[in-house]
C-alpha positions, 0 to 999 in steps of 0.5 A, spaced: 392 627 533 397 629 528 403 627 532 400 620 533 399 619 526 405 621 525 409 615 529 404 610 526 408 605 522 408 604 515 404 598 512 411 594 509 416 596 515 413 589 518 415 586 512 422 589 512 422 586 519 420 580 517 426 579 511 432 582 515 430 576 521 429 571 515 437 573 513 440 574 520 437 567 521 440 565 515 447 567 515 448 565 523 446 558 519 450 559 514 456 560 520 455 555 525 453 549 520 460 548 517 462 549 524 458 544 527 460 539 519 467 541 522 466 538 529 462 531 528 469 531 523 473 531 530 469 527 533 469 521 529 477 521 529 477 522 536 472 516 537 477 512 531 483 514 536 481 511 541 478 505 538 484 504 534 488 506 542 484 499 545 486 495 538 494 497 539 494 495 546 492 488 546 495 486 539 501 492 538 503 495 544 508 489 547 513 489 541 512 496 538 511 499 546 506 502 549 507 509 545 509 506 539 515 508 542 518 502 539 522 496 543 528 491 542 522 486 539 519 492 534 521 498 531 517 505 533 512 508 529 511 514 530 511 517 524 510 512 520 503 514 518 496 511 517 500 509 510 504 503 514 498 500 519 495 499 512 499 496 509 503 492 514 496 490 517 492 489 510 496 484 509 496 480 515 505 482 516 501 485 523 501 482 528 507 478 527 506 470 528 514 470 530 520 475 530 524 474 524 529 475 518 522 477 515 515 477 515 510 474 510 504 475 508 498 471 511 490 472 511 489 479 515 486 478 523 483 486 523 478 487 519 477 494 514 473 498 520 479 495 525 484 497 520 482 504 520 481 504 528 489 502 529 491 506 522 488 513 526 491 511 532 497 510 529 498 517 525 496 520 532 503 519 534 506 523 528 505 526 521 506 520 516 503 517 509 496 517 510 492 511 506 493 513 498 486 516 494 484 510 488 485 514 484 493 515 486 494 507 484 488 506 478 492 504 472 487 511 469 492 515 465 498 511 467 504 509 463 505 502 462 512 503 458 514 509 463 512 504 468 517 498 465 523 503 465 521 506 473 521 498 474 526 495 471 531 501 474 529 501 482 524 495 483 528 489 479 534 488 482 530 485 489 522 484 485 525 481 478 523 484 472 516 481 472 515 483 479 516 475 482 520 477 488 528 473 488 532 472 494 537 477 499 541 475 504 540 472 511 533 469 509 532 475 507 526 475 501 523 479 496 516 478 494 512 476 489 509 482 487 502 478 483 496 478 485 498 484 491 492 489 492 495 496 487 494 499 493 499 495 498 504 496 492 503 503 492 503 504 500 510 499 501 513 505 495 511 510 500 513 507 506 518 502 505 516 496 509 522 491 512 528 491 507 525 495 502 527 502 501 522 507 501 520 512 495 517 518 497 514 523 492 522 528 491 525 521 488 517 516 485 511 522 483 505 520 484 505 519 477 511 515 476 508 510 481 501 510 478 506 507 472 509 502 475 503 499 478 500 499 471 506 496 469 506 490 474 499 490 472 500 488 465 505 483 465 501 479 470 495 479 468 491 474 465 492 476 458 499 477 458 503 473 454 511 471 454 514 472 448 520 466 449 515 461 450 516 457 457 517 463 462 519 458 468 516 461 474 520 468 470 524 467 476 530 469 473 538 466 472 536 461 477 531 457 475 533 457 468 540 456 470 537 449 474 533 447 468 539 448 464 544 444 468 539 438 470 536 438 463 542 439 459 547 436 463 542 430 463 542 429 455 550 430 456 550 424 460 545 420 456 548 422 450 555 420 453 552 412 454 549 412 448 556 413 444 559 409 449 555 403 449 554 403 440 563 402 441 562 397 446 557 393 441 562 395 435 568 393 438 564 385 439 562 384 433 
């Protein structure tokens, strides 16, 4: 009887049980449900690969290859990253209407989930720029003056000084940069799309391109202001240029009949 009595379990032992099972249970959740997070992750990108795949193959593939491995008709995209398909398809630049000397902008085909399927699949094919956070293109704590002098440095020469775009050679142009999304202008510094070069974070940080898309925010807002008067378009030394010769020369020759018709009435009389 005594050995019985020395083998009955003591009234909390079923409490300690009960709590060890409660953390056993917890720390096996606390393992597996980051892993499971982790997995529905994946499967959401594979499942965006593989939409984005179908897209690329009836709207991509016959210029760009069926890889992305590029064509005689369109350049490869491995690589390029999911910064590119952003850019080039939010913009309507893809697909293309016709090969050219340059693409223009027009209303897009794809809309935003499409875009993100192509982009996905796209960055799949290779490391690239992805698509930028907001907070890398909002204008929340840039430098508008820093942002000038970036401009006016690196984007003028082909863009203006207010971004209004100018011709290139071989009907070759630069766009106007007003009214473009500050996302797109951020996504075409990184990538380089068509002639422009491209301005990887090494040569234009993330600051310094928050700078320039505020900059170019500022000057053609609404509440910005020329300080010459008639801006003419801001399009540079032609349209001044233009206005000159048409208006100044046109006075010359207006002035030019006068003189000679008072001489002419003078020598009657």
């Amino acid at each position: 009887m005594k050995k019985l009595s020395a083998r009955r379990r003591h009234p909390l032992a079923a409490l300690v049980v009960l709590l060890f099972a409660l953390a056993v249970t917890g720390g096996l959740y606390a393992a597996f449900a980051p892993a499971d997070k982790a997995q529905a992750d994946d499967t959401a990108q594979s499942l965006a690969i593989k939409e984005g795949k179908k897209l690329y193959a009836v709207g991509c593939a016959s210029c760009h290859g069926t890889g992305g491995q590029g064509t005689s008709d369109g350049p490869s995209l491995v690589g390029v990253g999911a910064a590119a398909v952003d850019f080039q398809v939010g913009t309507g630049r893809m697909p293309a209407q016709q090969p050219g000397a340059q693409v223009p902008r027009k209303k897009p085909i794809y809309n935003n989930a499409q875009r993100e399927q192509l982009a996905a699949y796209v960055a799949s094919l290779g490391p690239g720029p992805s698509v930028p956070d907001k907070s890398e293109y909002s204008s929340d704590g840039a430098n508008i003056g820093k942002g000038g002098e970036l401009f006016r440095t690196n984007c003028a020469q082909c863009h203006n000084f207010t971004g209004k775009g100018g011709a290139l050679t071989n009907g070759k142009f630069a766009p106007t940069l007003e009214g473009v999304d500050p996302k797109h202008i951020y996504e075409a510094m990184q990538t380089g799309p068509q002639n422009m070069p491209s301005f990887g974070d090494g040569s234009l940080s993330k600051q310094n391109k928050k700078d320039i898309i505020a900059y170019l925010g500022a000057v053609n807002g609404d509440e910005s202001e020329s300080p010459g008067g008639l801006d003419l378009g801001g399009l540079g030394p032609v349209s001044e240029g233009l206005f000159g010769y048409i208006f100044g020369l046109g006075a010359l020759v207006a002035v030019a009949i006068w003189v000679a018709a008072r001489t002419t009435k003078a020598k009657k009389s």
